[in-house]
N, C-alpha and C positions, 0 to 999 in steps of 0.2 A: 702358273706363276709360282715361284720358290717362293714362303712366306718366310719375313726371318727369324732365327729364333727365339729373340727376344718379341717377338708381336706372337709368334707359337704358346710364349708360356704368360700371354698377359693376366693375369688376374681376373675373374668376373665377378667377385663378390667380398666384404670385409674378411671374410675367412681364410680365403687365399690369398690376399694381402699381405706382404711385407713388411717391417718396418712400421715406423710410425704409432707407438701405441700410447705416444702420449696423444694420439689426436682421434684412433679408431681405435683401440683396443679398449677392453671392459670396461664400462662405464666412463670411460675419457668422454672428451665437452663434442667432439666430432661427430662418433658414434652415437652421440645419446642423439643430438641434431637432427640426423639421419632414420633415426629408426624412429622418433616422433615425426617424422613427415615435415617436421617446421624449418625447414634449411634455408639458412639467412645468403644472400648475396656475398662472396667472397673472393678471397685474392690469397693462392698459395705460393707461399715463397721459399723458396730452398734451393739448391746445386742440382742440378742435371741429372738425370736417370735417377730421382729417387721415390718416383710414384704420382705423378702431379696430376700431367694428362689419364692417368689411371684412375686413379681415385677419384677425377672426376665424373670422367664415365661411368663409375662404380654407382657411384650417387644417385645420375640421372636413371640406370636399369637399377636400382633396387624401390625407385621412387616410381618408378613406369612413365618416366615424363619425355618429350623427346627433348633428342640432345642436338643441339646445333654446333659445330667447332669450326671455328676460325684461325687462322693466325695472322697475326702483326703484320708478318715478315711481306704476306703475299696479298692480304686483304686491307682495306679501308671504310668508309662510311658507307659509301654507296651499299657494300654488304652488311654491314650493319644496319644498314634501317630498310635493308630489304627485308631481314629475319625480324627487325623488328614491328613493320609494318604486319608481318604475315601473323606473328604473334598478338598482335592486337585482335588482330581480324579473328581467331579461334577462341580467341581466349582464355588458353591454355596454360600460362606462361609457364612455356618450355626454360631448360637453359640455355644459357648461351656463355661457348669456352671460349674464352682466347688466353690462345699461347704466346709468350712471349708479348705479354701487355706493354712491357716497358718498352717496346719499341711503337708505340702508340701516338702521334703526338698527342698534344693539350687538348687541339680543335677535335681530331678522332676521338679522345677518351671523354669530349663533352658532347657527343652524342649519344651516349651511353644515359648521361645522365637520369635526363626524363624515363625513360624504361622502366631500369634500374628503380627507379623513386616509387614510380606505380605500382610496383610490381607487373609488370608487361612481362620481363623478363627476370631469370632468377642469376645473376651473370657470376661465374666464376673463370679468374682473371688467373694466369700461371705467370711465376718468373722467378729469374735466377737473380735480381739483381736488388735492392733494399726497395720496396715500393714508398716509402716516407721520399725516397729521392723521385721516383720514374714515374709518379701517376699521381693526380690532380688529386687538392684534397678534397676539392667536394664529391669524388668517388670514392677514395679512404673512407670518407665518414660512412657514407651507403655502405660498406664491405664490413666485414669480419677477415680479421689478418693470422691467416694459421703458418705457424711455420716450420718447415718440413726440414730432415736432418737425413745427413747420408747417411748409409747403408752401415752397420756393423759388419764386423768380420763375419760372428755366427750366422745371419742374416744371408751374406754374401756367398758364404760356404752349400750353405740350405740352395739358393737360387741356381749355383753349379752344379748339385748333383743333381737338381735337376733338369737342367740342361744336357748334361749328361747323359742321362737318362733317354728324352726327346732325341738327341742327337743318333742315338747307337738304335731308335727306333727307324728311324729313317734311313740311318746310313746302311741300317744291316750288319754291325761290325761293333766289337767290342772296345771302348775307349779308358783306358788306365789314368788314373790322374795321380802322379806318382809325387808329382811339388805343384801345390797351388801357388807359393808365395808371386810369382812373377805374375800373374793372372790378376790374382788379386790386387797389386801392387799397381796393376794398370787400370785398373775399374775404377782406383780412387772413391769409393765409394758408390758408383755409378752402375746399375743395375744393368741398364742395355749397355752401357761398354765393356762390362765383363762377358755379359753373354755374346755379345757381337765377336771377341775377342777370343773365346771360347769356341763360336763357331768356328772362326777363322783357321784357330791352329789346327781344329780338329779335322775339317775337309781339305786342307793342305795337305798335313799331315797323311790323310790313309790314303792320295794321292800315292805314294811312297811304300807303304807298309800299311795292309787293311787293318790289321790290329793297332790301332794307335793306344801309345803311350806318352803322356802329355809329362815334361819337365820343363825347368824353369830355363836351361838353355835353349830345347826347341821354341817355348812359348816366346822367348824373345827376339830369335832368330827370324822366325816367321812372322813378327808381330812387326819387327824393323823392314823385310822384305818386303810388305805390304800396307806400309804408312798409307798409300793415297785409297785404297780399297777399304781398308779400315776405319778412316776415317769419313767413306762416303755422306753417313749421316750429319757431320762434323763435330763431332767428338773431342777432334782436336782446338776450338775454340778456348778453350782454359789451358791446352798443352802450349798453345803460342801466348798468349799472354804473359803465361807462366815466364817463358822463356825469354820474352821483353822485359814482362820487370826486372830480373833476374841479371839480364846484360847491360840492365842501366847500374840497378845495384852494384854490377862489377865494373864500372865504369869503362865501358866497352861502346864506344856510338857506332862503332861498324857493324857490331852484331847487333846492336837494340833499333838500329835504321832497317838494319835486312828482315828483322820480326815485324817491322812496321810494316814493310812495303809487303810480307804476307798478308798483312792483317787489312792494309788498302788495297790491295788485287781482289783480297775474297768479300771485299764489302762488307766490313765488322763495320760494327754500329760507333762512330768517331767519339760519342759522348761516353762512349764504357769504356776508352781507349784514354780519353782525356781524365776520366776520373780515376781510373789504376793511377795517374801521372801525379795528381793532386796527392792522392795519399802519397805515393812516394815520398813526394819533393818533403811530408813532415817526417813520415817513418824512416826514410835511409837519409836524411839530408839536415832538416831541420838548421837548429841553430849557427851550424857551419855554415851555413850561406841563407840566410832568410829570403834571400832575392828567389830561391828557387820556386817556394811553393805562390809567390808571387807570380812568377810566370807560369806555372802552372794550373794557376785559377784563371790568371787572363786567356789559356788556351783554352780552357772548359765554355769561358765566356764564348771569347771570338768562333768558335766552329760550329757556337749554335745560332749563328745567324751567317755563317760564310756558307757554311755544308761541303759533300763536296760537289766538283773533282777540288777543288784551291784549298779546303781545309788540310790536304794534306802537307800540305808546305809549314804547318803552324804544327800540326802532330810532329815535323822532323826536326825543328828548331825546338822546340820544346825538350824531347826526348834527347836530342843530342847535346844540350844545356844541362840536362839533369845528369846524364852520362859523366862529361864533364868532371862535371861539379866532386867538389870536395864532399866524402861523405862525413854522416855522425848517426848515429840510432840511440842516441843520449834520452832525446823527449820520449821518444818510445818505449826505452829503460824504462825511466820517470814514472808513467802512468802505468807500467807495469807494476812497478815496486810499489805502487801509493793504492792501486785495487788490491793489489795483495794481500797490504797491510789491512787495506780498510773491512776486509774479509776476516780476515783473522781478528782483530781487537774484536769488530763492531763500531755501532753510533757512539763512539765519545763524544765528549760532552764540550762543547763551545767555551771556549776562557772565558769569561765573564766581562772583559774589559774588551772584547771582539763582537760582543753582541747586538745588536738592534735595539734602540732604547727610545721608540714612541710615546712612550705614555709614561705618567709620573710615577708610576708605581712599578714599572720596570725602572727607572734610573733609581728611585729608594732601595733597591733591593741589589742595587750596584750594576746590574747592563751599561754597558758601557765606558763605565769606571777605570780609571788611569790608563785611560787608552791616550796613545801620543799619538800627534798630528805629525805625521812625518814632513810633510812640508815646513812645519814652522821651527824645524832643525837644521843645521850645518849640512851642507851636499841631499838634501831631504831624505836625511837616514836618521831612524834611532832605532837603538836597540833594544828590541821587547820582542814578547813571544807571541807568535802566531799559531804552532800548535797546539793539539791536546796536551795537558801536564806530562800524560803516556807514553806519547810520540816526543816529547823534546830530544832535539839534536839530530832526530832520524833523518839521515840524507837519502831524498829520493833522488833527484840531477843530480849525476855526474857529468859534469863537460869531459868533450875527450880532445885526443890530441889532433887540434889541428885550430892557426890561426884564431878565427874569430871565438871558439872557445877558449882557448889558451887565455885572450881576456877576461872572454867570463868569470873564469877561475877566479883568476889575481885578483876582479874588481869583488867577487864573492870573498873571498876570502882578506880583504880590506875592508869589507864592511861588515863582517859575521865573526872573522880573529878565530879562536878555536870551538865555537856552536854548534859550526857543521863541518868541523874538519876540512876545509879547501885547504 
């Protein structure tokens, strides 16, 4: 059996290890974890190919414990409290991986529980997607939440030449790598898609010419030739996402319909499809149309009690609603420009007359002091300051051009005059 190169060059110990040193490297909270034997039940969170299922493994052979792994995708309870029964019964407690937790329901991730609590088992959970969103909290509280970051270039560069390397061992044949940048450019950060990606061009490649010499035209020529082989593992699940948000963003619903019905042929998980939809509907759309992200949270709602095959009829109306739709990336500016800021000043200091005034000796010392009740004014405005002394006038909202902003503007700028420049 062909093994592939990326399971060739897996890792077996924190020293071969990649990446990641704010969690394994010297003296990091991981590593120390580890090497005192006291490893808490956890849940790694980070982007695809960046060491998760590895690191776990690493753990259970450095700790000598066995390792049981599961995934989401293919497994349910039944296996879970098979492993967990049999872990009672030794009284070992082994770990237990599952991949892809967030596709877990409620009822599955609450059989974990008891385990989990006992220590029966030691459970470390992987995923790609915010676990505060995908996994119950009374599992959250049992875990430790570490989270894992893609790959650096130098990092990336390192894992090629070794691939590399393995590669010209095997093939028998010498491989030039004359331009990384397209290679790299496709790995996204993503360890096994570079090396997969790397195998690929490389035994195509001496197909032709035993001395392979890898550049960014072949690596792409041959990378496009062999979309569906490439992507056997699917790799491509962030490339088609990518490519829906992207054609809603460009108000396109013929192409952000044709990503979908990708996205429902190959059985993508409908709630990771409806929540790309939610951020949307604020970061490309927002105050242009508020109705947007409305219908986009009722689609998040409705698909998790429809399911499919019928939830997809509410994914197409949705997506081609926000397609549609007028855009704006104004609020998104907004909270850009205001972390910014808040970065650079620091904690300023609260106006005085903005402040919380419970007790007598806060309002003696003036909390709360010549603060106006906006309602007890004309059209319930008055004008006073709501920033830091520091920040007055700083405009973070910009409305842009289109309709419902257009009045924002006018009504800002009728009831601010020149403060904040509308």
């Amino acid at each position: 059996m062909l093994i592939p190169l990326a399971e060739q060059l897996r890792p077996e110990n924190l020293d071969e290890y990649l990446g990641q040193e704010h969690l394994v490297g010297k003296n990091a909270i991981l590593r120390k974890a580890i090497e005192s034997g006291n490893v808490p039940s956890m849940i790694l969170w980070g982007p695809p190919g960046v060491g998760k299922t590895t690191l776990a493994f690493i753990i259970s052979k450095q700790l000598n414990r066995t390792f049981h792994t599961l995934s989401a995708v293919s497994s349910g309870v039944k296996e879970v409290r098979e492993i967990i029964a049999s872990a009672a019964k030794s009284g070992e407690s082994p770990f237990l991986f599952i991949d892809e937790i967030h596709r877990f329901s409620k009822s599955q991730q609450d059989a974990l529980l008891g385990a989990v609590e006992k220590g029966i088992v030691t459970f470390i959970g992987a995923t790609t997607e915010n676990p505060s969103f995908e996994v119950i909290s009374p599992l959250l509280s049992r875990c430790q939440i570490y989270i894992l970051k893609s790959l650096g270039e130098e990092q990336l560069i390192r894992l090629m030449n070794q691939g590399k390397e393995k590669l010209e061992q095997s093939m028998g044949s010498p491989i030039r790598i004359d331009e990384s940048e397209a290679l790299l450019r496709i790995s996204g950060g993503d360890a096994r898609k570079l090396l997969n990606a790397l195998e690929l061009v490389s035994t195509t490649a001496s197909r032709e010419d035993p001395e392979v010499v890898i550049t960014n035209k072949l690596t792409l020529s041959i990378i496009q030739q062999n979309l569906a082989l490439y992507d056997k593992g699917g790799e491509m699940h962030y490339d088609i996402i990518s490519a829906f948000i992207k054609s809603i963003r460009g108000s396109d619903p013929n192409a952000a319909v044709y990503w979908l019905a990708r996205m429902v042929a190959a059985g993508e998980d409908p709630k990771f499809i409806a929540r790309r939809m939610v951020i949307l509907a604020s970061e490309d759309i927002g105050n242009a149309n508020p109705n947007a992200l409305l219908l986009a949270t009722s689609c998040f709602q409705a698909i998790d009690f429809i399911g499919y095959p019928e939830c997809d009829l509410i994914l197409s109306q949705t997506a081609i609603y926000l397609a549609c739709s007028v855009k704006s990336n104004a609020s998104y500016l907004a909270i850009r420009r205001a972390s910014k800021t808040f970065s650079t000043h620091g904690d300023l200091p609260v106006p005085l007359h903005l402040r919380n005034s419970p007790t007598k000796l806060m309002k003696t010392i003036g909390y709360g002091k010549e603060y106006k009740y906006a309602h007890d004014f004309n059209l319930n405005f008055i004008d006073q300051e709501f920033l830091p002394e520091k920040l007055s006038g700083t405009t973070f909202y910009e409305p842009q051009e289109n309709p419902r902003e257009k009045d924002l503007r006018a009504r800002l700028k009728a009831l601010w005059g020149k403060r904040y420049r509308y």
